[in-house]
Steps between C-alpha positions, in 0.01 A plus 500: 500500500314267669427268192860494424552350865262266485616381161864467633371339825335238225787455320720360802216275621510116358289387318389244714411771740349701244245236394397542906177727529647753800587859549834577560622734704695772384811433651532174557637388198749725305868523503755726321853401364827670432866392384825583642838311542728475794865369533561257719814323600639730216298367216162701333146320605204657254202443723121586504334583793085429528327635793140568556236276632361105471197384639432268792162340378246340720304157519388518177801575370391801277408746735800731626464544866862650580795620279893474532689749408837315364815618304667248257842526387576311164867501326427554132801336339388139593351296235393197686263547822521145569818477648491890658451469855191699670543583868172649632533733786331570840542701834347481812337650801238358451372875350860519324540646159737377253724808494762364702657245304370668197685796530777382722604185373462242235357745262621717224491804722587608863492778762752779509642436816853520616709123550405410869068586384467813629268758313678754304293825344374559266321195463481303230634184332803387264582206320575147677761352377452186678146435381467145484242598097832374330403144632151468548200749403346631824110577601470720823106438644336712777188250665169665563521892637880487522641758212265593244297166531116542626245294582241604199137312595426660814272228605762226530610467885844634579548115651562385120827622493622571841607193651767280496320208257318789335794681408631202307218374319400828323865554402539096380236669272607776415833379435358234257326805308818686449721198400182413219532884386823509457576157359775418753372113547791354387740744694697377773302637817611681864320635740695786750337615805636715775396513875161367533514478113661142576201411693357598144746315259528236742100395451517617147743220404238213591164709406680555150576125415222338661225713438616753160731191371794736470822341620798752667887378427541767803392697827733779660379616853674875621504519862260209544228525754450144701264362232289379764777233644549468891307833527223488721252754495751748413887586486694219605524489931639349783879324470480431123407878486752621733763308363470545117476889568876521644700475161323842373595619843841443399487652179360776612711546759804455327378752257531727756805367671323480817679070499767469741869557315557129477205485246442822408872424310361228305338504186131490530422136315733366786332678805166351346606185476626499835165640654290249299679198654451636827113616407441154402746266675504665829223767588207337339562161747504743802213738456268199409566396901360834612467590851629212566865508428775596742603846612817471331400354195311798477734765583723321224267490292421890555855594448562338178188639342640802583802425364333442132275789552605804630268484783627492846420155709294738752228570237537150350432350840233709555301402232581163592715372202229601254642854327162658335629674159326849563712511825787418317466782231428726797791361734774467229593883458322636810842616619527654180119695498449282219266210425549222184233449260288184432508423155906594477697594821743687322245781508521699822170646662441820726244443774337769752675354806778247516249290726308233378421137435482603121612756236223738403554435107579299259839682347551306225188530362458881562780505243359224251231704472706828427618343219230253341185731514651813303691244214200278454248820425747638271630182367121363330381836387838640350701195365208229472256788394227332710224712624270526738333676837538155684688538852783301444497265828841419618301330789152451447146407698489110539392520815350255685775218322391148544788345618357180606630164295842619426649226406691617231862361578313121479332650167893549385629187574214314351565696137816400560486091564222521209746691276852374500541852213468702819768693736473753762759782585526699812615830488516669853669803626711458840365867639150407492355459827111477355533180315838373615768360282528196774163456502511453065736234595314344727144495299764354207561204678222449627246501140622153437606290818604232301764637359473308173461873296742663682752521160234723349503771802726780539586767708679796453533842778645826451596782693198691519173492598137418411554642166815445430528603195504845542861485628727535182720202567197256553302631222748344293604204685104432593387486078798312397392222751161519351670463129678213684157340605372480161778421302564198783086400467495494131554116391644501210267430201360183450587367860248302703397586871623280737523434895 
């Protein structure tokens, strides 16, 4: 049995690597594949899915020292790969498997859950009908002990993947690798990241073209972190903080019609652009004076923060104009015995004691969880007939993460003013009070301060959350904007690139 693995191993090894003089280990190179076909947007889509394992090779660039677990979606009834868009897709965390969008969003399966995201048993998954694999053939990767994927040479530092420069030059690589593999030069090229996967896409886009040669026609950041832009040490603070963060206190308030009647009557895209102007226009210009404005600019100020909140001026007031978010997912439904998640406030929480400065869980992701980890396991060893005693990691050990030099959202722009091929979607959901929708906006004009590539930025929310996908109505909007993106990115053949 043995010999038979070992020839198989040899037979999906290069020969370039072959004529190398290394051992391989035993799992860090195989993959299985299956067929299937989906409908989507009424019409039949014959696909083959490929999942299994690709190395990450060292220095020398013959010795595996990790391996990526990675499934690859291919429609089968397409003769020429050279005009076939590839989108190549990452999560998170950092310490974020792949699962999420995987098996919730652009690919040719998603969760059972019921229309608003919420788990439903038994678990398991169904067709997608919105699957973006009619337009563009779709490789979900989990980085270094996220998933299935392992470091493999145990005496290679942790440090050469877990950092925010680290990250991206092992996957430039690896990325390379499975582009060469699969012949998919010529193709038309996205990358997708979610959540700190932008960070990831974000510094892929330059470490692909200037150091791998490989040229993107397009990057598409879900609920974007900051990429490094007006961030500080950490999460955005002080009056730019404080003042970005109240338009996802308005969504989330009027979500819960906790808005006075005036606004809580309007539709939600006018309350938000009404609590942007005054974000921007009007708060931001006060809270940069301080301590040092007047009593009743204050108490003004107070009491129409509360009014796009939800939060009385008292508790505004006393935290000085600056609303913390885990206060306001505890204060929000206090009345109520309830708490708001993090990652999507529709989700209500349940905490020991109504007191507190913060909810004692994250609700939304309790029920993520429900849902992923069950559908996942089944999903690779029933319907992708992959096998194998690994853990699968929905959030892995990367820990410490090297988060010094991000400077990722400079990385972006850069690609960008070097490629004139290249454009950048946002795609943020209003309920998400982890990385918030105003913020996306913010970072988004802020990547290129001239302005002179604004025409190849967009920006698109939806009523949801961090994932907002998994709410029917977005799933379907949410891919059709990404068809959008690379049917509006594609020049037509034969056209030059031009500023």
């Amino acid at each position: 049995m043995k010999s038979i693995l070992l020839i198989l191993l040899v037979l999906t090894i290069p020969n370039s690597v072959l004529a190398q003089d290394f051992t391989l280990p035993e799992h860090a190179d195989r993959s299985v594949t299956t067929s299937h076909e989906v409908q989507i947007n009424g019409k039949k889509v014959p696909y083959t899915a490929t999942t299994g394992y690709q190395p990450v090779f060292g220095d020398d660039e013959r010795t595996p020292i990790a391996t990526l677990n990675y499934t690859f979606y291919k429609r089968t009834d397409v003769s020429d790969d050279a005009t076939r868009p590839l989108v190549i897709s990452f999560n998170g965390g950092p310490g974020s498997a792949s699962v999420w969008m995987h098996l919730a969003y652009t690919g040719p399966k998603i969760l059972r859950i019921d229309d608003e995201g919420f788990p439903i048993q038994p678990y398991g998954i169904k067709d997608n009908p919105s699957s973006i694999l009619d337009v563009a053939d779709i490789v979900f990767v989990n980085p270094v002990n996220t998933g299935f994927s392992r470091i493999v040479d145990e005496e290679v530092e942790r440090s050469t993947f877990f950092g925010v420069n680290q990250d991206i030059d092992y996957l430039a690589k690896w990325v390379n690798l499975f582009v060469t593999r699969t012949n998919r030069w010529r193709s038309p090229k996205y990358l997708i990241g979610e959540s700190y996967g932008t960070t990831r896409v974000s510094g892929l886009a330059l470490a692909l073209q200037n150091q791998q040669w490989m040229y993107l026609n397009g990057v598409i950041l879900v609920s974007p972190t900051e990429l490094g832009i007006h961030n500080g040490t950490g999460r955005r603070e002080g009056p730019l903080g404080a003042s970005l963060r109240l338009p996802y206190f308005t969504a989330a308030a009027w979500y819960h019609k906790k808005l006075p009647s005036d606004l809580q009557s309007k539709d939600l895209d006018e309350v938000l652009l009404m609590s942007e102007d005054y974000a921007v226009n009007e708060l931001m210009p006060i809270l940069v004076k301080g301590g040092f404005i007047s009593d009743s600019e204050k108490q003004k100020a107070a009491e129409s923060m509360a009014r796009y909140s939800g939060i009385a001026a008292e508790e505004i007031l006393q935290h000085n104009l600056d609303l913390p978010t885990a206060f306001f997912w505890k204060e929000l439904l206090r009345s109520e015995g309830n708490t708001v998640g993090r990652l999507d406030s529709r989700y209500k929480g349940l905490d020991r004691t109504d007191a507190g400065e913060s909810p004692d869980f994250n609700s939304e992701l309790t029920s993520w969880l429900h849902s992923f980890t069950p559908a996942v396991n089944y999903y690779f060893k029933n319907e992708l007939n992959f096998n194998t005693d690994l853990k699968y990691n929905m959030f892995g050990p990367v820990r410490p993460w090297d988060s010094s030099g991000d400077n990722t959202g400079e990385n972006l722009r850069q690609a960008m003013a070097q490629n004139p091929y290249l454009h950048t979607m946002v795609q943020s959901g209003y309920y998400d009070g982890a990385t918030k929708y105003f913020d996306a906006k913010y970072t988004m004009w802020q990547i290129d301060p001239s302005g002179k590539m604004k025409d190849r930025f967009s920006f698109k929310g939806y009523r949801s959350g961090h994932m907002m996908y998994l709410r029917a109505e977005d799933l379907v909007n949410a891919n059709n904007d990404i068809r959008d993106f690379i049917k509006n990115s594609l020049p037509a053949p034969g056209t030059p690139a031009k500023y």
